[in-house]
TIVOSE-819411 format. One record per residue (C-alpha): residue number from 0; x, y, z. Coordinates in steps of 0.2 Angstrom, whole numbers, plus 2048, in hexadecimal, padded with zeros to 3 digits. Example, Ala and Ser with C-alpha at 12.3 -4.5 7.8 and 13.67 -1.06 7.14 Angstrom:
<sites>
+-----+-----+-----+-----+
| num |   x |   y |   z |
+-----+-----+-----+-----+
|   0 | 83E | 7EA | 827 |
|   1 | 844 | 7FB | 824 |
+-----+-----+-----+-----+
</sites>
This chain:
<sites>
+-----+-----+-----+-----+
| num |   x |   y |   z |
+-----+-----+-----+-----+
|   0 | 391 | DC4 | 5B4 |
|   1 | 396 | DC0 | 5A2 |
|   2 | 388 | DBA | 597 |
|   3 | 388 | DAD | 58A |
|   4 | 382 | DB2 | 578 |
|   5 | 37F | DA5 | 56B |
|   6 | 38C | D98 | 569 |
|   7 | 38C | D97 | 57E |
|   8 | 39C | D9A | 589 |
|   9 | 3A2 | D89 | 588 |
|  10 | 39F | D88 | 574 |
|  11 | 3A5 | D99 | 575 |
|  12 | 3B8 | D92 | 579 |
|  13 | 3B7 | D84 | 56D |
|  14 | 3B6 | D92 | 55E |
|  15 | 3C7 | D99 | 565 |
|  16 | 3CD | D89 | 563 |
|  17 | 3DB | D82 | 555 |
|  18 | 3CF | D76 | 54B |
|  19 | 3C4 | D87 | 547 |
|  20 | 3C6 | D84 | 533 |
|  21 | 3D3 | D8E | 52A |
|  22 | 3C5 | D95 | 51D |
|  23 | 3B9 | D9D | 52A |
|  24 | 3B4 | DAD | 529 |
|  25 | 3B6 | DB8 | 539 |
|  26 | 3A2 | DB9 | 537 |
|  27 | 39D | DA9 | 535 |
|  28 | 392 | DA5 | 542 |
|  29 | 389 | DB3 | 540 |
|  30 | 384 | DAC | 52D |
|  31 | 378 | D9F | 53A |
|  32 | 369 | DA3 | 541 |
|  33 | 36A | D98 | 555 |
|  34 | 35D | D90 | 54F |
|  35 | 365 | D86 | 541 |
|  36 | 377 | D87 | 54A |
|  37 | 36E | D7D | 558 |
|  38 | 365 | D71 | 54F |
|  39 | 374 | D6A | 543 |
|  40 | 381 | D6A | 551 |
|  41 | 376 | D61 | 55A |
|  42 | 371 | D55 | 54D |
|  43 | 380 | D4D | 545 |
|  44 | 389 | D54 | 537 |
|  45 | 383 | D47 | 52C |
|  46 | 375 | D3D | 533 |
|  47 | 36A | D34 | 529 |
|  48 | 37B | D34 | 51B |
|  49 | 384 | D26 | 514 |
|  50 | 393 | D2A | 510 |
|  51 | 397 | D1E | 504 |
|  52 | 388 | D26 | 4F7 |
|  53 | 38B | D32 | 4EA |
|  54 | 387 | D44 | 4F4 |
|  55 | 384 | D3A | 505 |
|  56 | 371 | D33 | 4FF |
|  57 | 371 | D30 | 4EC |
|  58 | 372 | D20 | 4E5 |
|  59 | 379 | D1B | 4D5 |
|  60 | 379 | D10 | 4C6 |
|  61 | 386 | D0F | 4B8 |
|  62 | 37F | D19 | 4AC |
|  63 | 37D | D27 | 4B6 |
|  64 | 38A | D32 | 4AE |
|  65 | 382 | D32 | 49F |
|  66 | 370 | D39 | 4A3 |
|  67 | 36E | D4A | 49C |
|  68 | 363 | D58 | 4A8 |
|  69 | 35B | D65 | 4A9 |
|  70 | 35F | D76 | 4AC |
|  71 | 356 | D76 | 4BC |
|  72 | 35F | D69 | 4C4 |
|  73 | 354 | D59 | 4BF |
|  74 | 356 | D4D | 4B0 |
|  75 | 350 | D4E | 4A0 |
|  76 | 352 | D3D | 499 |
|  77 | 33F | D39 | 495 |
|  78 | 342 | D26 | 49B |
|  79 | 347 | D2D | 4AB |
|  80 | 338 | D38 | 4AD |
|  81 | 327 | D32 | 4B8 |
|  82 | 31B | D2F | 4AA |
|  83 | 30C | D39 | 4AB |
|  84 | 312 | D42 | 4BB |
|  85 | 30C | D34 | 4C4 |
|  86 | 317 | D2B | 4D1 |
|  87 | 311 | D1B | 4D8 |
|  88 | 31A | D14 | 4E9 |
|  89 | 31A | D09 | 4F6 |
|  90 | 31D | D0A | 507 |
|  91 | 326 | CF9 | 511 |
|  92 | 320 | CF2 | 51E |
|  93 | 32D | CF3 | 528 |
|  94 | 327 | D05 | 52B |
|  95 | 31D | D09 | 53C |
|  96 | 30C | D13 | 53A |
|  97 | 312 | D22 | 53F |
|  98 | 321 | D21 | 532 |
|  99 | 315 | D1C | 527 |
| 100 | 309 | D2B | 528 |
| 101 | 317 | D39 | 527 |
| 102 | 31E | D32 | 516 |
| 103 | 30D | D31 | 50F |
| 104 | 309 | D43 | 517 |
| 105 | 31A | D48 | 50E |
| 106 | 314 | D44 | 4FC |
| 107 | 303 | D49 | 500 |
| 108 | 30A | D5C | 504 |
| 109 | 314 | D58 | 4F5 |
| 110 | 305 | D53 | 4E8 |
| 111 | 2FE | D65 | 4F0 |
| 112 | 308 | D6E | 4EB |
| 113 | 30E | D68 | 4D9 |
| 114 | 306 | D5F | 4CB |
| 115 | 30E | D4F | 4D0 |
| 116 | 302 | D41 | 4D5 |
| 117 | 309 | D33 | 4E1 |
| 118 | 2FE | D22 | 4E4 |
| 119 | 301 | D12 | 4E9 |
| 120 | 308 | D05 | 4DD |
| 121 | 2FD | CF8 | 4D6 |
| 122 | 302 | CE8 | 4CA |
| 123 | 302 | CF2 | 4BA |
| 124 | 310 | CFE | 4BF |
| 125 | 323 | CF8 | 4B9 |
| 126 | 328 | D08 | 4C2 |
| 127 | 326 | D0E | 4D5 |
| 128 | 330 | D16 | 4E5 |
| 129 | 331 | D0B | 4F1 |
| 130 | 334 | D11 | 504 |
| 131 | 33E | D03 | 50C |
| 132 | 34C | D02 | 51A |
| 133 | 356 | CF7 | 514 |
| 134 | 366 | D01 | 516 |
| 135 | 36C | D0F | 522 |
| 136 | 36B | D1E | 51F |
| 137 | 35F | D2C | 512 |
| 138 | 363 | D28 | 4FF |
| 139 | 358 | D25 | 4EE |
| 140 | 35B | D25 | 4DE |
| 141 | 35B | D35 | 4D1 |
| 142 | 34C | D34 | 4C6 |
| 143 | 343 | D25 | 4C1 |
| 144 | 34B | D15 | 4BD |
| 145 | 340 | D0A | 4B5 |
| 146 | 33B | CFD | 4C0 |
| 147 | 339 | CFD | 4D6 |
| 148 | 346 | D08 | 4DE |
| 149 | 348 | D0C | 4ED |
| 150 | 348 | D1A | 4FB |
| 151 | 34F | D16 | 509 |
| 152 | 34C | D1D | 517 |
| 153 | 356 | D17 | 52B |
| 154 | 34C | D19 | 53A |
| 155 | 352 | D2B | 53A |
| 156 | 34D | D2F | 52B |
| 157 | 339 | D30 | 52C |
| 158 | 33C | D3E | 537 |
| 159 | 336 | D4D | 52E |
| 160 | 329 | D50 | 51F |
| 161 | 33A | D57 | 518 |
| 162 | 342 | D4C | 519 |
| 163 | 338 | D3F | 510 |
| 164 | 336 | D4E | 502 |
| 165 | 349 | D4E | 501 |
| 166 | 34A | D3B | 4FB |
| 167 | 33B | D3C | 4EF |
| 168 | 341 | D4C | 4E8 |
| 169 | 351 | D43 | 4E4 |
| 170 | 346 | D35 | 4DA |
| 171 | 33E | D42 | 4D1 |
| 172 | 34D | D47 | 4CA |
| 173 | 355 | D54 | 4D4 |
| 174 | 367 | D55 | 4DD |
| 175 | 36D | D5F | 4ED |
| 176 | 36B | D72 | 4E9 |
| 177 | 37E | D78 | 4EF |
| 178 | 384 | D6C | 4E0 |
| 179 | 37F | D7B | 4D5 |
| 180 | 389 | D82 | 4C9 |
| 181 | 387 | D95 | 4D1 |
| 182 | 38B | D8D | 4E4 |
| 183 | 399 | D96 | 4E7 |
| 184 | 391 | DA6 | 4E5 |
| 185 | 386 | DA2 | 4F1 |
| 186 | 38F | D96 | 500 |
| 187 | 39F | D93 | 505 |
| 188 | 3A7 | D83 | 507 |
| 189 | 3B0 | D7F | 516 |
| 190 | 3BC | D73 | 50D |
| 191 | 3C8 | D6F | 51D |
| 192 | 3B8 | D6B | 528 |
| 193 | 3B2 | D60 | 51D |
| 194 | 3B3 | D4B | 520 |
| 195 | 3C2 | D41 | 518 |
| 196 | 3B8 | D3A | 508 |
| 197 | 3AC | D43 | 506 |
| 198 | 3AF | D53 | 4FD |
| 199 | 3B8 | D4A | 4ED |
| 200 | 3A2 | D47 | 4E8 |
| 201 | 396 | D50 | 4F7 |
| 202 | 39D | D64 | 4F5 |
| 203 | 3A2 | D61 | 4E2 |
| 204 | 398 | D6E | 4D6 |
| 205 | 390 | D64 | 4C9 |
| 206 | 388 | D69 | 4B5 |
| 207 | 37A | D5D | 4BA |
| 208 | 371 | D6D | 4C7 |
| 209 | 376 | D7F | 4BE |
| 210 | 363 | D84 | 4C2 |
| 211 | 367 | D94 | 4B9 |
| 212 | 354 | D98 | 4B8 |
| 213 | 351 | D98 | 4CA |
| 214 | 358 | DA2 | 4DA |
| 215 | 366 | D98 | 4E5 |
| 216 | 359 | D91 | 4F4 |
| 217 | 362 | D91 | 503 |
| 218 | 350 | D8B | 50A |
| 219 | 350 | D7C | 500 |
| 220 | 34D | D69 | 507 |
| 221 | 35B | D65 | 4FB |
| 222 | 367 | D71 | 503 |
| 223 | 375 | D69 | 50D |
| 224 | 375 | D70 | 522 |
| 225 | 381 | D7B | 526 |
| 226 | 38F | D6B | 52D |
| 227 | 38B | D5F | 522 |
| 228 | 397 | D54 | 521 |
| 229 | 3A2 | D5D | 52F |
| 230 | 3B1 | D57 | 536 |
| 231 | 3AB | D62 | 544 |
| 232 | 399 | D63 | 544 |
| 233 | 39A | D73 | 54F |
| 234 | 3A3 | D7D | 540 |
| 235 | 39C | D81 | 530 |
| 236 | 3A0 | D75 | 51F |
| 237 | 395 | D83 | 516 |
| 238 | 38D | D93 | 518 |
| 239 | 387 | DA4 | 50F |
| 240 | 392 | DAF | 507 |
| 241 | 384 | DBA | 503 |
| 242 | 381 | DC8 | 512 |
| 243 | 36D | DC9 | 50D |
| 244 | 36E | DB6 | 512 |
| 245 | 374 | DB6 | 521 |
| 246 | 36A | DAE | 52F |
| 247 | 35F | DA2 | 523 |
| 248 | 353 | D9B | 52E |
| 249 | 352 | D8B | 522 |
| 250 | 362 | D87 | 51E |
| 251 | 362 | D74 | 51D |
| 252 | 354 | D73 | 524 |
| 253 | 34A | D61 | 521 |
| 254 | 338 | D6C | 526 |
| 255 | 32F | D6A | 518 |
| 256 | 331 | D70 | 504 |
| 257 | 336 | D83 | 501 |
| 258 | 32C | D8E | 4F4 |
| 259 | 33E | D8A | 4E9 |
| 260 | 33B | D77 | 4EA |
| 261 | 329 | D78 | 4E5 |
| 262 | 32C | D84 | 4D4 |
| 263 | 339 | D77 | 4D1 |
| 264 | 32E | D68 | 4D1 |
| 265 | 320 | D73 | 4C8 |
| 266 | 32F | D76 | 4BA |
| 267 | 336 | D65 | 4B7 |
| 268 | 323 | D5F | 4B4 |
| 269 | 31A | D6A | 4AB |
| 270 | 329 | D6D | 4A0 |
| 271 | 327 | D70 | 48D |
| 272 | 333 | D77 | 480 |
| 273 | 330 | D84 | 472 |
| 274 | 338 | D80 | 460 |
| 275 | 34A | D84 | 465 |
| 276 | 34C | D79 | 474 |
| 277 | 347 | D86 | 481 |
| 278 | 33E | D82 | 491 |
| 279 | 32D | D88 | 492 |
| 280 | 323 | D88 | 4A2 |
| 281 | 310 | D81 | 4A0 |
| 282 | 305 | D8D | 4A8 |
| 283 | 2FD | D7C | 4B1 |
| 284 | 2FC | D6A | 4B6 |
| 285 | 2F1 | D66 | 4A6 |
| 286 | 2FD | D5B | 49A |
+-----+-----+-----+-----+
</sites>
C-alpha cells in the first residue's frame, strides 16, 4: 500500500501538474516545514490583504515618497516619530470583547518587551492609533501622522496577537521585512505565481528597509507567508534560498513578535547618534 508523505497523494498530482511555476526548484517543498505548508494553503494566499494598498496592507499619503528612514527599516523623520515613545490609542466600538482583549493583550506583550508605552487616548492628545473596521481587510499607516489614524482591522483580522503586532508595527514605522534590500540573498521570488497587480509594488525591493545592521528574520511578524499573494495558493510566491533555512517553523507566521522584531523596536526608540551621524544604540529605556 502506497503511503502519502507530505503534500498527500491527491496534492501529490497537482505538483506534476503544468501550472507548477516555471522558477521552482526541484526542492522546493522541502524548503517548508508541513506545518506552515498546511496552515497558508489552507488560509488564503492573501487573507486579511487588500490589494489595492501599497504592499497589500500599508496605506498611504502624498508625501510619502519623501520620508527619509532609517537603516533598520523605520523612519527617521522626527515628526513622524511617537513622542516620548509613548503611543496613545483607541479601540472602536464596533469591536466585540473578545477582539477587544487580544488587541490590548498584543500591545501589552509589546510594551513588555520594548520601551514603548501604549495607553489610551485622552483630550490632550492630537496624535493616536485608532483600531476601527471601517474597511476590509489588515492595513495602517507607516509611522506617525500627526493627528488620528487608523488601523484597520476586518473580522479576520483580530485573529492573532500577531497579527495585531503586524499593524502596529507598521505605525511605528516599519515596512514588510522581504522588501529589504539583501532579499534576494535570502528568498526567492516566484514571479510567475504571483497575482496580476500585485508584484509591480508588494515583491518590489525598496531603500526604505536595507536593515544592514540586523540579520534577515525569516521569523518576523512582518515577513510575508510563503503564497502570499499566489495565483495558486498551493505553490510558493517566495521561499529560502539559503539551505540552513530550510524548514522555518515561522515563516509568515502572524504568532506573536520574533526576537528580530523586538531588537528592532528596541533600536528605532532608544536610537541616538554620535558626531558623525552614526547610530548608537542606548544601553536602555531611560531618555
Amino acid at each position: 500500500m502506497r503511503t502519502c508523505v507530505r503534500d498527500g497523494c491527491g496534492l501529490g498530482r497537482a505538483l506534476q501538474s503544468s501550472s507548477v511555476p516555471k522558477e521552482l526548484p526541484a526542492d522546493w517543498r522541502e524548503r517548508l516545514t508541513d506545518s506552515v505548508y498546511n496552515y497558508h494553503v489552507n488560509r488564503s494566499a492573501d487573507s486579511g490583504k487588500n490589494n489595492n494598498r501599497f504592499e497589500g496592507d500599508i496605506a498611504s499619503r502624498p508625501d510619502d515618497g519623501r520620508r527619509r528612514i532609517t537603516p533598520i527599516s523605520g523612519v527617521v523623520d522626527r515628526d513622524l516619530m511617537w513622542l516620548d515613545k509613548i503611543v496613545p490609542y483607541e479601540i472602536n466600538i464596533q469591536f466585540g470583547n473578545d477582539e477587544k482583549k487580544l488587541i490590548l493583550e498584543a500591545m501589552a506583550d509589546m510594551a513588555a518587551k520594548t520601551c514603548l508605552i501604549f495607553r489610551e487616548q485622552n483630550a490632550k492628545d492630537t496624535s493616536y492609533i485608532s483600531f476601527t473596521r471601517r474597511d476590509s481587510g489588515c492595513w495602517s499607516y507607516i509611522g506617525r501622522q500627526g493627528g488620528p489614524q487608523a488601523i484597520n482591522l476586518a473580522p479576520g483580522c483580530v485573529d492573532k496577537i500577531g497579527t495585531v503586532q503586524h499593524e502596529v508595527m507598521h505605525a511605528i514605522s516599519f515596512y514588510h521585512e522581504q522588501s529589504r534590500l539583501d532579499r534576494d540573498d535570502h528568498v526567492l521570488v516566484i514571479w510567475s505565481n504571483i497575482q496580476f497587480g500585485t508584484n509591480n509594488t508588494n515583491f518590489q525591493k525598496s531603500i526604505r528597509t536595507s536593515a544592514r545592521d540586523l540579520p534577515y528574520d525569516y521569523d518576523s511578524i512582518m515577513h510575508y507567508a510563503f503564497n502570499q499573494f499566489a495565483k495558486n495558493p498551493k505553490y510558493p510566491t517566495l521561499i529560502p534560498v539559503q539551505p540552513a533555512h530550510f524548514g522555518r517553523k515561522n515563516l509568515g507566521s502572524r504568532d506573536v513578535m520574533s526576537a528580530g522584531d523586538v531588537e528592532k523596536i528596541r533600536r528605532i526608540i532608544r536610537r541616538d547618534f554620535d558626531r558623525s551621524g552614526k547610530a548608537v544604540i542606548l544601553a536602555t529605556c531611560a531618555f
